[in-house]
C-alpha atoms as one frame of an Amber mdcrd trajectory, in Angstrom:
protein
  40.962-150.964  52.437  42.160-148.204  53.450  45.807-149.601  53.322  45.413
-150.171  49.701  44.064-146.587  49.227  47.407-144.991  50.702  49.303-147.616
  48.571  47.588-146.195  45.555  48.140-142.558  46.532  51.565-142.895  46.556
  52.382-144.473  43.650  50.487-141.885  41.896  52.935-139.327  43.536  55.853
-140.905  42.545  54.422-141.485  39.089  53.972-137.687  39.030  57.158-136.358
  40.329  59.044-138.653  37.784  57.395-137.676  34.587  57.461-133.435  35.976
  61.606-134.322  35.756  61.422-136.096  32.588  60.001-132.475  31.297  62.318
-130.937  33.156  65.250-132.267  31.345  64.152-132.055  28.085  63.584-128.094
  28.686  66.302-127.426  29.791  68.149-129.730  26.267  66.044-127.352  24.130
  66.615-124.431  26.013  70.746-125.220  25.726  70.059-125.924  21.952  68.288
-122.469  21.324  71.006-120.610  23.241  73.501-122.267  21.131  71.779-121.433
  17.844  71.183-117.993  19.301  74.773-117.141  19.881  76.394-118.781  16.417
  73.301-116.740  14.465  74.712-113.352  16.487  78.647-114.062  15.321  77.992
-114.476  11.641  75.613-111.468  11.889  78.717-109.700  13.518  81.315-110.677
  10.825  78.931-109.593   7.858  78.627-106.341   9.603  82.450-106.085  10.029
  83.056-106.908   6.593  80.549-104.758   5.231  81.666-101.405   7.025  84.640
-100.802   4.872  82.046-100.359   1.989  79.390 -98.854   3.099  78.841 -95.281
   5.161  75.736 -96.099   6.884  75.560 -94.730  10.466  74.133 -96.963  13.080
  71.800 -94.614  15.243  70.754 -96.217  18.951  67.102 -96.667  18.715  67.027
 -96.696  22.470  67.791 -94.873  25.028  67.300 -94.472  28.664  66.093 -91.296
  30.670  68.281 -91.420  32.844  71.116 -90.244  30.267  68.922 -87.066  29.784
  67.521 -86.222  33.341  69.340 -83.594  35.349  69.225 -82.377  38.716  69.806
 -78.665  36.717  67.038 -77.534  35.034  69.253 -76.174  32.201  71.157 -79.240
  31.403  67.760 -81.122  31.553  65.872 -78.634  28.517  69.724 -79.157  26.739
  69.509 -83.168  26.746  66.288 -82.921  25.551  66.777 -80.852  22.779  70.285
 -83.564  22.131  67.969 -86.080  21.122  65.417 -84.222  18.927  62.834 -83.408
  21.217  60.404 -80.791  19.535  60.399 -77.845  21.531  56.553 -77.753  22.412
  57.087 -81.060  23.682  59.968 -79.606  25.851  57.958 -76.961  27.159  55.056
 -79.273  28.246  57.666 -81.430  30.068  59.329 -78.397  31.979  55.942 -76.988
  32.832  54.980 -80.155  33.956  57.783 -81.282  36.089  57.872 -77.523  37.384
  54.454 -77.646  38.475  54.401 -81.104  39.872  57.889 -79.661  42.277  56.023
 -76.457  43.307  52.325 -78.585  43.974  54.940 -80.680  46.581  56.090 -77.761
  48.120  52.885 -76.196  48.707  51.541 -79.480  50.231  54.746 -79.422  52.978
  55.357 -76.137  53.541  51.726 -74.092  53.855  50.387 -74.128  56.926  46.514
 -74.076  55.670  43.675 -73.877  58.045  42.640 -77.381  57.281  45.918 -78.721
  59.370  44.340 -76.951  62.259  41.558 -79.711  62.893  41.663 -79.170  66.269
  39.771 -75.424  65.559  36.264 -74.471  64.918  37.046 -71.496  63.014  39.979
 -70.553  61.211  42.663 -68.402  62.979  42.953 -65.625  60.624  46.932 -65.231
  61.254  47.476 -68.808  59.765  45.108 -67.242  56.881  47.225 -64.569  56.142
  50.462 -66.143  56.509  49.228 -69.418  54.049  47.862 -66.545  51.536  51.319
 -64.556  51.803  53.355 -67.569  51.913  51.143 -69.412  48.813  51.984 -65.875
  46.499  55.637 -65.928  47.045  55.785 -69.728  45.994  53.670 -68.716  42.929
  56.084 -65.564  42.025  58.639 -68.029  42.495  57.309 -70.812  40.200  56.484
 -67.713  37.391  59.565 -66.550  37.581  61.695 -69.788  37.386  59.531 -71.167
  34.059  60.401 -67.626  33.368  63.827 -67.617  33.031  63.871 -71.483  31.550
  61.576 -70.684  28.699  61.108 -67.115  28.333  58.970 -64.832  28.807  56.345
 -65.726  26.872  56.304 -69.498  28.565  52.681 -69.269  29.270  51.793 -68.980
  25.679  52.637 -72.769  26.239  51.443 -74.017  29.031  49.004 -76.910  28.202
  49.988 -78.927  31.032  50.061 -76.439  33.967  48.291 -77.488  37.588  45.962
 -79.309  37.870  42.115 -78.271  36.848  39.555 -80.484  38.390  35.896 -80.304
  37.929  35.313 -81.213  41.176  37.448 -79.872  43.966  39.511 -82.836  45.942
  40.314 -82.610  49.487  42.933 -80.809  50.055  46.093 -83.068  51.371  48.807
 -81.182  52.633  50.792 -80.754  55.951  53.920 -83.209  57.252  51.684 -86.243
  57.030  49.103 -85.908  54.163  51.146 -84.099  52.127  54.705 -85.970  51.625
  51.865 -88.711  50.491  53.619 -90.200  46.902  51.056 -88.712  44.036  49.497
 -92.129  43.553  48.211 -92.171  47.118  47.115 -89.075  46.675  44.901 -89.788
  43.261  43.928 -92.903  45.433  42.437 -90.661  48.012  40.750 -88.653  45.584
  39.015 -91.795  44.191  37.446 -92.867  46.946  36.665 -89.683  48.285  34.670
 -88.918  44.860  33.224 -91.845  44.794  31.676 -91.427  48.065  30.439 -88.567
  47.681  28.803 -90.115  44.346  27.489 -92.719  46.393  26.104 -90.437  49.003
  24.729 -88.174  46.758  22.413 -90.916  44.563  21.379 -91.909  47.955  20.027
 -88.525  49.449  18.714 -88.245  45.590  16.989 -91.288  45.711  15.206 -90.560
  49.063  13.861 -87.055  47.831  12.055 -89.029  44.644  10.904 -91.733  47.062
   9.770 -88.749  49.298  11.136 -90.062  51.925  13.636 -88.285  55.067  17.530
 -89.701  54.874  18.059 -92.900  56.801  20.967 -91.691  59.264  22.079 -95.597
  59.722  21.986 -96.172  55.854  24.264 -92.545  55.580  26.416 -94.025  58.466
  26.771 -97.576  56.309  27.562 -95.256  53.808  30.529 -93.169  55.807  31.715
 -97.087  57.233  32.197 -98.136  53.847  34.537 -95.339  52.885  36.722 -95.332
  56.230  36.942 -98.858  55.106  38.443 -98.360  51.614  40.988 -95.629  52.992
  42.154 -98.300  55.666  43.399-100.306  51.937  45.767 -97.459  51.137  46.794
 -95.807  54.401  48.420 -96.444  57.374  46.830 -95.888  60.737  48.215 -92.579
  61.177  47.575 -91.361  58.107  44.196 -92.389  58.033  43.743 -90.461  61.806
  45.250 -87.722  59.982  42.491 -87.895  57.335  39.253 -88.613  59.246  40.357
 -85.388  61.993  40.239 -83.135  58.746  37.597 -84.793  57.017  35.155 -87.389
  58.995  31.619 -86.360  60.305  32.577 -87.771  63.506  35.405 -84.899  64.063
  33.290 -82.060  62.452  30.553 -82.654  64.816  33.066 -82.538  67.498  34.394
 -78.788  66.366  30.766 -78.424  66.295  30.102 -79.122  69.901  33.550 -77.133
  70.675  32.766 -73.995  68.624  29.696 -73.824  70.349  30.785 -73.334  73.925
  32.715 -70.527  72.241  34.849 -70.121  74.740  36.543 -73.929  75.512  38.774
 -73.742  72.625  40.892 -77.442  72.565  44.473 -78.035  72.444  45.214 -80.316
  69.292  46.153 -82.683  72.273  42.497 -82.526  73.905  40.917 -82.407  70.742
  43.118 -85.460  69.178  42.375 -87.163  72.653  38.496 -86.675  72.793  38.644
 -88.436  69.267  40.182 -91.209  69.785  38.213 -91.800  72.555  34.662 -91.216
  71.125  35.443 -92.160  67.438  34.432 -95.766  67.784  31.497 -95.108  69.848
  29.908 -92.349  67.814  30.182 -94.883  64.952  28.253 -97.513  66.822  26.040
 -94.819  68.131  25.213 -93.661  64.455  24.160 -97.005  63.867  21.415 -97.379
  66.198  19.769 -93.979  65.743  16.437 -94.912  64.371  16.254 -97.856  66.830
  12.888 -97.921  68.705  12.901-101.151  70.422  13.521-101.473  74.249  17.012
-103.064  73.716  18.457-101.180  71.365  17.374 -98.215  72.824  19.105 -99.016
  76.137  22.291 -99.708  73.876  21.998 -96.583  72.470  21.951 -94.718  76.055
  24.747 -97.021  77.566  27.076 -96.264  74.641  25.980 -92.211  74.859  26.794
 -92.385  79.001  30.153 -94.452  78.006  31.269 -92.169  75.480  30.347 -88.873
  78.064  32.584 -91.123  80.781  35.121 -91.467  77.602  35.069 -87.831  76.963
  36.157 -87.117  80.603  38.865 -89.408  81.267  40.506 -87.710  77.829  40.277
 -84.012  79.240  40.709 -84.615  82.756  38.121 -83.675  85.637  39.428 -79.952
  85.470  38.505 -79.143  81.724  35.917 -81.544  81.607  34.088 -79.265  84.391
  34.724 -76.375  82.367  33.020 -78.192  79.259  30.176 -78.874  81.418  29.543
 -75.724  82.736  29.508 -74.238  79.178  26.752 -76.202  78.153  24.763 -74.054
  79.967  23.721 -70.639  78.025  23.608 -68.530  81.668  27.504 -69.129  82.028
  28.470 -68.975  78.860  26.800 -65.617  79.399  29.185 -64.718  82.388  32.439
 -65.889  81.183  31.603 -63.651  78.162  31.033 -60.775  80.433  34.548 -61.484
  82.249  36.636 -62.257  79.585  36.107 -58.324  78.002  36.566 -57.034  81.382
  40.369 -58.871  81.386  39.332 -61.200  84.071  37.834 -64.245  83.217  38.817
 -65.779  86.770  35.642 -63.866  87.909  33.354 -65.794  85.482  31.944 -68.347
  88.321  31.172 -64.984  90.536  29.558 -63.336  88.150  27.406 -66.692  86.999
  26.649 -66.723  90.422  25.594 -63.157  90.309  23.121 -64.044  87.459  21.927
 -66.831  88.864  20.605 -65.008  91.937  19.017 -62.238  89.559  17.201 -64.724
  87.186  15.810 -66.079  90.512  14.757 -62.538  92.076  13.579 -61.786  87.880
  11.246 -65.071  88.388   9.487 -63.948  91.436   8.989 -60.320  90.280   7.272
 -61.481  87.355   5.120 -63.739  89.571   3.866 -61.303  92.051   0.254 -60.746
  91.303   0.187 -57.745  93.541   1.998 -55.644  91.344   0.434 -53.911  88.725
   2.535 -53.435  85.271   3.872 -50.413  86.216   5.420 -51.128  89.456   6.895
 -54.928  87.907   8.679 -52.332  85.263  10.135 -50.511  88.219  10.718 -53.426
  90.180  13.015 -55.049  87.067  14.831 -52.413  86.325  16.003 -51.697  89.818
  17.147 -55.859  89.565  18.952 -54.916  86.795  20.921 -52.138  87.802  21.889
 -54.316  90.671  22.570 -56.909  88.621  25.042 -54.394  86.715  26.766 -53.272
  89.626  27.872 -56.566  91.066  29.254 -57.640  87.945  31.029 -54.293  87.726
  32.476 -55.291  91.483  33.268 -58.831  90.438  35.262 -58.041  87.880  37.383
 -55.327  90.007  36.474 -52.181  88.377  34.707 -49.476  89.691  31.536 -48.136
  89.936  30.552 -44.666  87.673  29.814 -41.603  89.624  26.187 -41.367  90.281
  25.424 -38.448  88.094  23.921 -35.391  89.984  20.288 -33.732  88.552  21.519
 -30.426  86.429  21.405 -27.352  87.966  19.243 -24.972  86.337  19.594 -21.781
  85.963  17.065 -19.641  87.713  14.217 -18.383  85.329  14.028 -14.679  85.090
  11.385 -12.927  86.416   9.275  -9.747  86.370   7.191  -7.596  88.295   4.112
  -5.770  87.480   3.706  -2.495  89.210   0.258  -2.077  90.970  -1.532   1.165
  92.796   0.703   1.150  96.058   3.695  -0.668  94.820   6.964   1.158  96.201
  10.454  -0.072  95.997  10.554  -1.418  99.513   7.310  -3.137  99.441   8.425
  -5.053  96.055  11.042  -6.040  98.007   9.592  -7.368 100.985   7.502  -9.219
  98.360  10.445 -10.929  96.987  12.570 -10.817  99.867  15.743  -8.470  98.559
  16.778  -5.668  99.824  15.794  -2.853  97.775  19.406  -1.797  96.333  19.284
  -5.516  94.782  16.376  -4.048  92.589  17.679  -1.111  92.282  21.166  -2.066
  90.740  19.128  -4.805  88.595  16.945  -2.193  86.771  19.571   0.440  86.366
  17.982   2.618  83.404  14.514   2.998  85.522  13.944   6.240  88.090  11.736
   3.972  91.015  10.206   7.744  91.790   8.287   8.118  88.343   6.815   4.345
  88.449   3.205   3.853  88.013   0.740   0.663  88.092   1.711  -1.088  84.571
   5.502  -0.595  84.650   7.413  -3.659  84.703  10.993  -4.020  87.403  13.417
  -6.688  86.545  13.887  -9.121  90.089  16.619 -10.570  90.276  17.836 -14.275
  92.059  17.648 -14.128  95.607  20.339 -15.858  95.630  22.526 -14.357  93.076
  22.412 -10.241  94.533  24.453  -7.680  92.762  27.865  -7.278  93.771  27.322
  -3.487  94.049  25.384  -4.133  97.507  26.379  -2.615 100.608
């Protein structure tokens, strides 16, 4: 049986491939026929034509034409060959401020250098802002002034197609990768990137009616799905180029940076930690509702591979200095160094602070003291606290300042019943010159009980003494 099946098979093959040439054939007759038909129809066309033209003044106009007769490399030459074949001049001015545009939107995409290429950065160096706002006004003047001199002065009068006018802001896709993108990929990122948003947005809206909290593994399906339709129009370094601006996954990671204020990545480290937490922060997203034992351990073995991930891509020596700004008390001290000039000091003066937190603890503790004395007692640990930190970072201490001097208080004597000049004196211990030469306009022989004398400092006497 089954050697009578293969028997049958094949003579319904050859059956097949004869009558397919038998078609064949009789195209390719017909198709010879046509041709000839064709080209005999053409030639008597041609010799009424001929014949005709001594008669006749009609002037054969080419219907079509190419654009490549009227494009030029020089924008003059270009508005000329337009204007050759009839184009109406609004329609000349719409192409020019077009194709203007469209030059000067390239040029901004490759040559700013916008605050967005800095992914690496949790806040925007403000000399990149100037020079991107200086640099983005003299390619403006530039474009003005070029439609300028190509249509006038009055060119904007005319401008219906000028840049582009969203009503919802794109991302913005410039730099040597994401810019030199051809338009189409470009629109093609906008699509999706709208359309997520779309998506993410009916979801969160959705929730809120429901009265319900966002699920974070339904907004990280969400997130999946997009990285997905970017990988369909980009290449792999394109699309790291994309999600270091743009994913969740790197602007939690500036986050986490811009925190610690003072780590501040290379784009190196920063490219580095991403790659190597990317695909576990993904899977981590995934699971972080999950309340059952297993997944739960899952979740804390990826968390302690990703921290082991994060190391390996900064090296043990950054990496400690990562760690040790996680904690608030250093972050404290390296602030404290850094505006003294010397932020090698930082670990001293954590250190420092340490020890005073500590002695802070077990003043606040001591039921023995009463409020008063604990307010003493803290702001002596202070002060010390102040001057180590002075010494650690190598400066020195102020002078102590010194109590004012006052000046003495003046003073006077009432004259009683037996009051002579020397016995005012002995009271005061002067000599009795010193009162004499400070109460000049009074005769000491005429006093009587209720005068007043003038006694001077006992340490300041006259210089008039003997």
């Amino acid at each position: 049986m089954r050697i009578n099946n293969s028997m049958r098979w094949r003579a319904l093959a050859y059956g097949s491939l004869g009558a397919n040439l038998l078609l064949a054939a009789g195209w390719l007759a017909a198709k010879n026929q046509w041709t000839k038909r064709y080209a005999a129809e053409a030639a008597e066309a041609a010799k009424a034509a001929q014949g005709s033209s001594s008669r006749t003044n009609v002037v054969v106009r080419r219907q079509f034409f190419s654009w490549r007769e009227v494009e030029s490399a020089d924008y003059p030459t270009y508005i000329a060959n337009l204007r050759d074949i009839g184009c109406p001049e609004q329609t000349i001015r719409d192409i020019i401020i077009a194709d203007v545009n469209a030059l000067y939107s390239r040029r901004r995409a490759t040559e700013l250098v916008t605050s967005e290429q800095q992914w690496w950065r949790s806040e925007p160096d403000p000399a990149v802002l100037q020079a991107s706002a200086a640099k983005s006004r003299a390619l403006e003047d530039e474009r003005r002034g070029l439609l300028a001199r190509l249509l006038g002065t009055n060119w904007e009068s005319g401008d219906i197609v000028s840049l582009p006018r969203p009503s919802r802001p794109g991302m913005v896709l410039d730099g040597q990768v994401l810019g030199n993108l051809p338009p189409e990929t470009k629109q093609a990122i906008q699509e999706v990137s709208l359309r997520s948003q779309d998506k993410l947005q009916a979801y969160l809206d959705d929730q809120q009616r429901q009265g319900k909290s966002p699920d974070p593994v339904e907004v990280a399906k969400l997130r999946q799905q997009t990285r997905l339709d970017l990988q369909k129009i980009l290449t792999p370094t394109q699309l790291e180029e994309f999600l270091l601006r743009y994913s969740q996954n790197a602007n939690d990671l500036r986050n986490d940076f811009g925190q610690l204020r003072f780590f501040s990545p290379t784009p190196d480290e920063f490219r580095a930690v991403f790659r190597a937490t990317d695909s576990l922060d993904q899977q981590i997203a995934l699971l972080a509702d999950a309340t059952d034992p297993n997944s739960v351990a899952q979740r804390k073995a990826l968390e302690d591979q990703r921290e082991n991930a994060m190391k390996i891509a900064l090296g043990a020596k950054r990496y400690g200095q990562y760690q040790q700004l996680q904690d608030p008390l250093y972050r404290d001290a390296y602030a404290v160094a850094e505006q003294a000039g010397t932020p090698e000091a930082a670990q001293t003066i954590y250190e420092i602070n340490l020890a005073t937190q500590m002695e802070q603890e077990m003043v606040n503790a001591n039921t023995n003291l009463t409020d008063e004395q604990r307010t003493i007692e803290l702001k002596r640990i202070e002060l010390e606290q102040l001057k180590a930190n002075t010494l650690a970072t190598g400066q020195e201490l102020p002078p102590v300042p010194q109590a004012p001097v006052q000046a003495p208080q003046p003073r006077t004597h009432v004259i009683r019943p037996g009051d002579s000049l020397g016995v005012v004196g002995l009271i005061y211990g002067l000599p009795p010159w010193a009162i004499r030469d400070a109460n000049p306009g009074i005769d000491f022989n005429r006093l009587k009980p209720g005068d007043s004398i003038y006694i001077p400092p006992s340490g300041l006497l006259p210089s008039s003494g003997p």
